[in-house]
N, CA, C and O atoms as a GROMACS GRO file, in nm:
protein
  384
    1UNK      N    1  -5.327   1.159   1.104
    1UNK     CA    2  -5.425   1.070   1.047
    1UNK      C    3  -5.396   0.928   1.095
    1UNK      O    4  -5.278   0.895   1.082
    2UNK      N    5  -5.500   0.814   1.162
    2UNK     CA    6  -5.483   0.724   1.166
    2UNK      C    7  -5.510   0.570   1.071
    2UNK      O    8  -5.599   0.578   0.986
    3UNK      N    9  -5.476   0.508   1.077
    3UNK     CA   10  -5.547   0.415   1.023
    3UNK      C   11  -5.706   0.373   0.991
    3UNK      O   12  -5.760   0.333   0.888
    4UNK      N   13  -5.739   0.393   1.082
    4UNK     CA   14  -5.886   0.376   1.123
    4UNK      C   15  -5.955   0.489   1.030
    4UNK      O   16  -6.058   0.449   0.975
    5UNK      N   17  -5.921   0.618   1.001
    5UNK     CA   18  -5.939   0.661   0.871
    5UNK      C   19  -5.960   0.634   0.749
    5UNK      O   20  -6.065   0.650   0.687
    6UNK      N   21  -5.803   0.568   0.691
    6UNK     CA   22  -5.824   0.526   0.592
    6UNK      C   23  -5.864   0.363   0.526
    6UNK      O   24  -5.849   0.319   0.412
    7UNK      N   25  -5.914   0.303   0.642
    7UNK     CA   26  -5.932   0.162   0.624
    7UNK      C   27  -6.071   0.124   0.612
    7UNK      O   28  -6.157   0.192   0.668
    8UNK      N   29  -6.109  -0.006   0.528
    8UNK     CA   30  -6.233  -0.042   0.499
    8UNK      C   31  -6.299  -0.099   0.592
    8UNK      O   32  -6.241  -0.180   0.663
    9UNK      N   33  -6.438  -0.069   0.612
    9UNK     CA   34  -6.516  -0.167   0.717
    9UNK      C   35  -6.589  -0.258   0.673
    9UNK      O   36  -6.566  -0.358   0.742
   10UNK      N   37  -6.668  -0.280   0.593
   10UNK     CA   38  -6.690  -0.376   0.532
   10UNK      C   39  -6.577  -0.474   0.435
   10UNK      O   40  -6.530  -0.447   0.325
   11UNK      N   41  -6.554  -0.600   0.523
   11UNK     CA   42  -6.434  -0.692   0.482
   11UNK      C   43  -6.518  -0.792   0.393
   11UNK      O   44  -6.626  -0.843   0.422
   12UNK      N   45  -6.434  -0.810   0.263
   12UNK     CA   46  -6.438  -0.909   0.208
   12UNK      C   47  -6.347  -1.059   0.232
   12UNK      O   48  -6.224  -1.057   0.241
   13UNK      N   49  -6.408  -1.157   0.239
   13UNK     CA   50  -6.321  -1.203   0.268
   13UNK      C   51  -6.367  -1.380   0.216
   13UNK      O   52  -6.478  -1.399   0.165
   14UNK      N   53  -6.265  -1.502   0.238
   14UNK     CA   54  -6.296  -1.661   0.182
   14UNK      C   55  -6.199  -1.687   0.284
   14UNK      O   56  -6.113  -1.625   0.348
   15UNK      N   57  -6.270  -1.858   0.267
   15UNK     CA   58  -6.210  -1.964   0.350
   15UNK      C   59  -6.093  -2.032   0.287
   15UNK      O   60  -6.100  -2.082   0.175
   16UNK      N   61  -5.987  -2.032   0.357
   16UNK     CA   62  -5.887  -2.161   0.260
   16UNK      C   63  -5.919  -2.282   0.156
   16UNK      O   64  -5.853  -2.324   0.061
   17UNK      N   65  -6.035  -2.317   0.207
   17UNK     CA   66  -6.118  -2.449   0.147
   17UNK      C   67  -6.194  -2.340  -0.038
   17UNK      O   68  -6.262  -2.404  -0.118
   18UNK      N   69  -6.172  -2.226  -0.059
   18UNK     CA   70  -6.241  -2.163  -0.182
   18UNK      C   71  -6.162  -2.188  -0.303
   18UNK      O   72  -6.044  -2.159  -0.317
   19UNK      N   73  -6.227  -2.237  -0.377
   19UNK     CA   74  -6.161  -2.297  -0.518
   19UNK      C   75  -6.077  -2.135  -0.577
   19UNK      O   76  -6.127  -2.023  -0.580
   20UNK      N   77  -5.979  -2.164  -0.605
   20UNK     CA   78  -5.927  -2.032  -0.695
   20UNK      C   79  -5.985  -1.960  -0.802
   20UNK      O   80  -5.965  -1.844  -0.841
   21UNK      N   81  -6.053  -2.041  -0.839
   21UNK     CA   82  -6.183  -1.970  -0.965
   21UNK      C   83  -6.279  -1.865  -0.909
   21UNK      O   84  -6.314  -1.753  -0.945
   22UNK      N   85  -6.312  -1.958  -0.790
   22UNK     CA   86  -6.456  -1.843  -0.725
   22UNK      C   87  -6.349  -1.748  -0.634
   22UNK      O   88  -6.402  -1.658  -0.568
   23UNK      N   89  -6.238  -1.759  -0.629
   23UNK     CA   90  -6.219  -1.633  -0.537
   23UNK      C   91  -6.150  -1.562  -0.641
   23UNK      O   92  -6.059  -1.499  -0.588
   24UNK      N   93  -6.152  -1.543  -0.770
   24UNK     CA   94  -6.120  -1.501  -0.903
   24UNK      C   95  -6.261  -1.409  -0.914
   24UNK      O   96  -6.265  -1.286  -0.906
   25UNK      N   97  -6.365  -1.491  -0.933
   25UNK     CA   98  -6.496  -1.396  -0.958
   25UNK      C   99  -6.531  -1.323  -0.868
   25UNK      O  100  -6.579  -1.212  -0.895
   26UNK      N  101  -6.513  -1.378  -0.702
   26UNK     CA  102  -6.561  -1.228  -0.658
   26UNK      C  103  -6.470  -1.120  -0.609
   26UNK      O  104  -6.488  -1.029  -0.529
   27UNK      N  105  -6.351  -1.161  -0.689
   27UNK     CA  106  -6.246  -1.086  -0.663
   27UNK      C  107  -6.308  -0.943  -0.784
   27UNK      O  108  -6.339  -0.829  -0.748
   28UNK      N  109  -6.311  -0.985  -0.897
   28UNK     CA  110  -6.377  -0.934  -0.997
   28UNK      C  111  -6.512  -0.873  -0.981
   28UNK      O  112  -6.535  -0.757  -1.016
   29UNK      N  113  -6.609  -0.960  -0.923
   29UNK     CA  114  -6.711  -0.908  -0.913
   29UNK      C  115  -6.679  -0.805  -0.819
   29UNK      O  116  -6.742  -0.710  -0.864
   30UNK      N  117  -6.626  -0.768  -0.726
   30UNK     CA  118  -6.649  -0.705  -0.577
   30UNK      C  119  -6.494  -0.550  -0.636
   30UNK      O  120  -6.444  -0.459  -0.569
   31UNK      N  121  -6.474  -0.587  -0.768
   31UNK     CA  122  -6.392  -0.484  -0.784
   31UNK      C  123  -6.275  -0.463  -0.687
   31UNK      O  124  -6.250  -0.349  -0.648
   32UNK      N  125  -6.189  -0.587  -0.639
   32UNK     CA  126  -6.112  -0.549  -0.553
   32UNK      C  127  -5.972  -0.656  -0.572
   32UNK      O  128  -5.975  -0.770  -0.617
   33UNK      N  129  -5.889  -0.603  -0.539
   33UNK     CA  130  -5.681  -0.676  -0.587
   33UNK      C  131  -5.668  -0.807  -0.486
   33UNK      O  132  -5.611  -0.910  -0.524
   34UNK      N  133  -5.736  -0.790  -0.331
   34UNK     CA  134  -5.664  -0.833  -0.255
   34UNK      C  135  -5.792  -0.919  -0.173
   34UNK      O  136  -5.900  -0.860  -0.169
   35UNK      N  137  -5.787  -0.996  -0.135
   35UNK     CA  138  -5.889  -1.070  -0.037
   35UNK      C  139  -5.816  -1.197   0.049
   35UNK      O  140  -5.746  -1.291   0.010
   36UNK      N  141  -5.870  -1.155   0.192
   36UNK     CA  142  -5.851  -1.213   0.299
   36UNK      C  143  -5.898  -1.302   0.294
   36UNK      O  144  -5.997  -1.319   0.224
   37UNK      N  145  -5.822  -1.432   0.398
   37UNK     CA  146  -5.871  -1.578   0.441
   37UNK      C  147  -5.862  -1.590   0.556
   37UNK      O  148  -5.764  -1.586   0.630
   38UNK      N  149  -5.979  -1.607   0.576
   38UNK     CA  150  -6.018  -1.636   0.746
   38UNK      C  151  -6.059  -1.773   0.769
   38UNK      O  152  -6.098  -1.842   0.675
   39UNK      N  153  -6.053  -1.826   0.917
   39UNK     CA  154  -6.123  -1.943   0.925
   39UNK      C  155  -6.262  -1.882   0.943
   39UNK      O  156  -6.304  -1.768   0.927
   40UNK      N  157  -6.319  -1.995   0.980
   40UNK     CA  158  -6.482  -1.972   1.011
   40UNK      C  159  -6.518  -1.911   1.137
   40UNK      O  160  -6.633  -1.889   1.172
   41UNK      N  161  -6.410  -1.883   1.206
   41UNK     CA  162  -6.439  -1.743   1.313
   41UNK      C  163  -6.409  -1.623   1.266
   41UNK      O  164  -6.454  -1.515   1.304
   42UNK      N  165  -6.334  -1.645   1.185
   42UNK     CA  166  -6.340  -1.464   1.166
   42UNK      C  167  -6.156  -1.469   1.168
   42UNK      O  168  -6.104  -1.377   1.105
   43UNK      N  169  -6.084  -1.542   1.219
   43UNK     CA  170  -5.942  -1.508   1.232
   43UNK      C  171  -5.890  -1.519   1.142
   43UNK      O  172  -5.906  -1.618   1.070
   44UNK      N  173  -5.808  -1.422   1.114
   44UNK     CA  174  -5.714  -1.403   0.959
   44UNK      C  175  -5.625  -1.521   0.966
   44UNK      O  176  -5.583  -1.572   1.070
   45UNK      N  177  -5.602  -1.555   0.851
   45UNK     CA  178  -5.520  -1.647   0.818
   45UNK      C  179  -5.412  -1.637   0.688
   45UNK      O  180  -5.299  -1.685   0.678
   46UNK      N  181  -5.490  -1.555   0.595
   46UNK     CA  182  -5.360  -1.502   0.523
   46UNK      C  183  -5.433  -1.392   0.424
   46UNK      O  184  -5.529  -1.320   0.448
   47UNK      N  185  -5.351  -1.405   0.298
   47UNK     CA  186  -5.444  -1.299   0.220
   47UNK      C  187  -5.409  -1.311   0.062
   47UNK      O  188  -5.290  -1.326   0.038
   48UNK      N  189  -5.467  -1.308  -0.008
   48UNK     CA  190  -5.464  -1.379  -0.200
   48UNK      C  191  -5.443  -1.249  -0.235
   48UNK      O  192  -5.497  -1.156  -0.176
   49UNK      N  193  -5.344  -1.233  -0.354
   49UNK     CA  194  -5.381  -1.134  -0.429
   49UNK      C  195  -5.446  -1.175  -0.569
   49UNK      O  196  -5.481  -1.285  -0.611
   50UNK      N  197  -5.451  -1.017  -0.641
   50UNK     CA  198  -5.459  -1.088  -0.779
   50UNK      C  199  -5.387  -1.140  -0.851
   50UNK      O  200  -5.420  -1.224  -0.935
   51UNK      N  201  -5.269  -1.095  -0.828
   51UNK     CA  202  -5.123  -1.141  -0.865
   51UNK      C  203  -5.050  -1.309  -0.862
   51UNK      O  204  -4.972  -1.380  -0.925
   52UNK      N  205  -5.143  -1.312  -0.733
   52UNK     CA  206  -5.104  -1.487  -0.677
   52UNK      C  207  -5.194  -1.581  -0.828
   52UNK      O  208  -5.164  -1.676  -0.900
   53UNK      N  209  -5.300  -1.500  -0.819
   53UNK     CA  210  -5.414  -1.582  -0.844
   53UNK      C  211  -5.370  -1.585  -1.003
   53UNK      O  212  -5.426  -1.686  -1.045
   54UNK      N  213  -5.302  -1.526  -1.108
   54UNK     CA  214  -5.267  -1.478  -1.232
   54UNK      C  215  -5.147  -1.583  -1.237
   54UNK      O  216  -5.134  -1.662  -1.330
   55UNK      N  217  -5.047  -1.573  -1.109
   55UNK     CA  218  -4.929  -1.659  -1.135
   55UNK      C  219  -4.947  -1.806  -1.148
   55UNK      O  220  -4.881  -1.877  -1.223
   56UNK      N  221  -5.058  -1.853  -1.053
   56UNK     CA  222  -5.088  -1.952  -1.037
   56UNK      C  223  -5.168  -2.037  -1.155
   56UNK      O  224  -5.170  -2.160  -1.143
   57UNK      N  225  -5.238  -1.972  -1.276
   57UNK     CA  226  -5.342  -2.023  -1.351
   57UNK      C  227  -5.247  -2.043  -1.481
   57UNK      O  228  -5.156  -1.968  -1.517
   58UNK      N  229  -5.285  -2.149  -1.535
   58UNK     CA  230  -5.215  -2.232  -1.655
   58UNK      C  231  -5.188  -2.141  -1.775
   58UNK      O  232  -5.262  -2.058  -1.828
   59UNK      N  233  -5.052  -2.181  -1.805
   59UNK     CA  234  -5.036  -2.126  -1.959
   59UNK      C  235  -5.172  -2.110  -2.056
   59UNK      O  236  -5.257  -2.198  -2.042
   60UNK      N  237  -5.197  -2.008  -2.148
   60UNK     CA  238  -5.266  -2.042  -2.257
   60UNK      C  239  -5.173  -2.120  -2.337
   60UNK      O  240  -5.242  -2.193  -2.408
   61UNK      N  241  -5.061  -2.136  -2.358
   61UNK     CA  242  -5.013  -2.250  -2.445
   61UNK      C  243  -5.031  -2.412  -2.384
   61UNK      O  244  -5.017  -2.525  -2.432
   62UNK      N  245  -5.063  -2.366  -2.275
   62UNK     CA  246  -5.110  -2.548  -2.230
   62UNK      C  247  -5.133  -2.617  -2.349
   62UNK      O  248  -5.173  -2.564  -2.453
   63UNK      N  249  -5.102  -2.764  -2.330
   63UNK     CA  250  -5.153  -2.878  -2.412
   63UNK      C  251  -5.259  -2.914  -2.350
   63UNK      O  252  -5.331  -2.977  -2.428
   64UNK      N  253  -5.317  -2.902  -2.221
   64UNK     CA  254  -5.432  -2.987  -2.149
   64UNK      C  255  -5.537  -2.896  -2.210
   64UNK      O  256  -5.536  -2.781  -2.254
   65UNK      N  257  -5.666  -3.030  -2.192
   65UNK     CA  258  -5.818  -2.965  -2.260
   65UNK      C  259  -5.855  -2.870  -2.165
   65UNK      O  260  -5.786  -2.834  -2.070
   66UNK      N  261  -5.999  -2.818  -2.202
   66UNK     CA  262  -5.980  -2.676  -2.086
   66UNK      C  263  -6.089  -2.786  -2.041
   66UNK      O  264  -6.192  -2.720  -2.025
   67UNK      N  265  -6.120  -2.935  -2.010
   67UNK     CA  266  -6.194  -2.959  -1.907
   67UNK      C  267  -6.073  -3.025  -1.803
   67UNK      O  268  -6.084  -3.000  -1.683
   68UNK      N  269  -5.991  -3.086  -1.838
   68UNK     CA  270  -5.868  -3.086  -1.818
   68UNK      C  271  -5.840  -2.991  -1.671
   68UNK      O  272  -5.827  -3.011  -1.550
   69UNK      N  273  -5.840  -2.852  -1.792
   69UNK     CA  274  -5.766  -2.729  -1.685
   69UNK      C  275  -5.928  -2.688  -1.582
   69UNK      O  276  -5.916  -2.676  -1.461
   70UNK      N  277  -6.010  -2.679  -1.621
   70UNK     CA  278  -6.122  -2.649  -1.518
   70UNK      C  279  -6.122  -2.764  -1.409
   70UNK      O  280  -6.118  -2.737  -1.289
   71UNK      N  281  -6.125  -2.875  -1.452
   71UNK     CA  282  -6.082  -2.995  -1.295
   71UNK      C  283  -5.964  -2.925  -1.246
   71UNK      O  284  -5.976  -2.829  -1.170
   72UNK      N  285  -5.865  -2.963  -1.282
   72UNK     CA  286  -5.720  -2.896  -1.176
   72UNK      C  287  -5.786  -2.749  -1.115
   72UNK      O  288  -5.782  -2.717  -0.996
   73UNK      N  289  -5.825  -2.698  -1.185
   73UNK     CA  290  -5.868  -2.538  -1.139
   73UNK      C  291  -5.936  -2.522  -0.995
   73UNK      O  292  -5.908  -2.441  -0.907
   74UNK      N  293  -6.031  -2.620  -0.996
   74UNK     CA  294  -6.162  -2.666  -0.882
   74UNK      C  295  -6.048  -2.723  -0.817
   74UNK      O  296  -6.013  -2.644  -0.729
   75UNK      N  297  -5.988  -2.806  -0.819
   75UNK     CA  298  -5.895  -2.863  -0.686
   75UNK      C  299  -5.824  -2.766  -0.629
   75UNK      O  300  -5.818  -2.764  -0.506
   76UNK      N  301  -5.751  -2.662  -0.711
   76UNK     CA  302  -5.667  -2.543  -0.619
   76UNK      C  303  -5.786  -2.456  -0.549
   76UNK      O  304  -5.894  -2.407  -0.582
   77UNK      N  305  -5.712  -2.464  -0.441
   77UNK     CA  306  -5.770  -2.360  -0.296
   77UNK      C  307  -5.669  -2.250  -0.265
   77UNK      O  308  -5.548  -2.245  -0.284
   78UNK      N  309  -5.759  -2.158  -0.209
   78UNK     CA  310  -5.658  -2.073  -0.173
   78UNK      C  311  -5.553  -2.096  -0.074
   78UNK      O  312  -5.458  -2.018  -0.074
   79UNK      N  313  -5.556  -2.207   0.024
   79UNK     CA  314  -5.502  -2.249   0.114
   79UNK      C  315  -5.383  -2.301   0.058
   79UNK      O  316  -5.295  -2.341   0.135
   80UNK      N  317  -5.367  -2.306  -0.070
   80UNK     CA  318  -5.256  -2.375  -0.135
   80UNK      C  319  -5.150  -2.216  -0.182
   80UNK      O  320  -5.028  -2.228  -0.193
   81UNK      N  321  -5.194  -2.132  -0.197
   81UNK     CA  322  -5.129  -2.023  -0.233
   81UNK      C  323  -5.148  -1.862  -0.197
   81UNK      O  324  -5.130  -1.761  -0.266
   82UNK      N  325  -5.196  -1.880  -0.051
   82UNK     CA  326  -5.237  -1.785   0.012
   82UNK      C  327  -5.066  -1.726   0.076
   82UNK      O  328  -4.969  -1.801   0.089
   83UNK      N  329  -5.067  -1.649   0.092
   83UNK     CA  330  -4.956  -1.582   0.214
   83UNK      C  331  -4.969  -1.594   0.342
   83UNK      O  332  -5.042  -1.504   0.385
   84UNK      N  333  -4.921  -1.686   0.447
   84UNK     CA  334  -4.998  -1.678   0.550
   84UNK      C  335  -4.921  -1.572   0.626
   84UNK      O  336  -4.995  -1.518   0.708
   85UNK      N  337  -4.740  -1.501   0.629
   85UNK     CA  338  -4.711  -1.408   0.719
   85UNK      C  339  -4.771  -1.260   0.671
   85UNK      O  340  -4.716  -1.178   0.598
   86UNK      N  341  -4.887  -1.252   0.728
   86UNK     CA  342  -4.965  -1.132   0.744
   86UNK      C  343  -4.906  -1.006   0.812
   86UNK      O  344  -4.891  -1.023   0.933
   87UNK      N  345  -4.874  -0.898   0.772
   87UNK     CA  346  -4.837  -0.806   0.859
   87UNK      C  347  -4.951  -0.706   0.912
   87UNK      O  348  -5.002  -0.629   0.830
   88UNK      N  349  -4.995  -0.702   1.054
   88UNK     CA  350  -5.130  -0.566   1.057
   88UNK      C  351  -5.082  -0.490   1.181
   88UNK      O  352  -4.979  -0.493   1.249
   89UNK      N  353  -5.167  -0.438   1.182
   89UNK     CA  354  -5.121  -0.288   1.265
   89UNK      C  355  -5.277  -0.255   1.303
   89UNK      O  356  -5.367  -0.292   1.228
   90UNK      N  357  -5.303  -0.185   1.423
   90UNK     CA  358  -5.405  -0.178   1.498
   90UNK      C  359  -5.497  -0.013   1.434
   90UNK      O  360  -5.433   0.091   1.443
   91UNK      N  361  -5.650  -0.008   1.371
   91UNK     CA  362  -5.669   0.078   1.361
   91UNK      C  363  -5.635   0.209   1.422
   91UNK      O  364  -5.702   0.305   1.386
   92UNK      N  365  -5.538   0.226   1.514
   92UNK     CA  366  -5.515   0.393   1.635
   92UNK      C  367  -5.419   0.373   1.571
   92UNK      O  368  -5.336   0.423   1.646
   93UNK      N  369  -5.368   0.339   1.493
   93UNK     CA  370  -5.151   0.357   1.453
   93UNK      C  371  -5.197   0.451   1.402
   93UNK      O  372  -5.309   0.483   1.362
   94UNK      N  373  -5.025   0.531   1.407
   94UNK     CA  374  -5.024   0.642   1.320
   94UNK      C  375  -5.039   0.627   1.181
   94UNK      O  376  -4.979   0.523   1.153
   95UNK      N  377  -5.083   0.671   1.092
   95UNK     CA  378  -5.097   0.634   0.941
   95UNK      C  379  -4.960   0.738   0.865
   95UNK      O  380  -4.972   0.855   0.902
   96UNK      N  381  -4.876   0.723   0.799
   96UNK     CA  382  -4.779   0.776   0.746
   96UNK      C  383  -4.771   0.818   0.583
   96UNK      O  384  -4.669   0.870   0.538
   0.00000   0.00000   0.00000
């Protein structure tokens, strides 16, 4: 079995410049853990999880107002907490 099997063709994916909120909703909306950052050609650049995106968002015990936390929120990008060492492998690999 190769890769190219078990891999998706339709890519989801955001720009570094995407507020962490909206790549929260269509992380949610699109039912999916993990989403890629590409520039505006298409070249990978790293990849968010949901995990990043959970570690990264404010205590509920915060003291700040939640307009407070929605400004800071809009300033984080994914470019700020993306992974950029990507590991990939070419759809023909062997799949294991």
């Amino acid at each position: 079995m190769t890769v190219r099997e078990l891999m998706t063709g339709a890519l989801i994916t955001a720009t570094p410049e995407t507020p962490v909120l909206d790549a929260r909703s269509l992380m949610q909306k699109e039912r999916i853990r993990h989403l890629l950052v590409t520039d505006k050609k298409g070249e990978l650049l790293g990849i968010v999880t949901d995990r990043d995106i959970r570690l990264n968002l404010p205590s509920q015990a915060t003291s700040l107002s939640v307009w407070e936390i929605n400004h800071l929120l809009m300033r984080l990008t994914l470019d700020k907490l993306m992974t950029r060492s990507v590991i990939t492998v070419g759809p023909d690999r062997e799949a294991r």
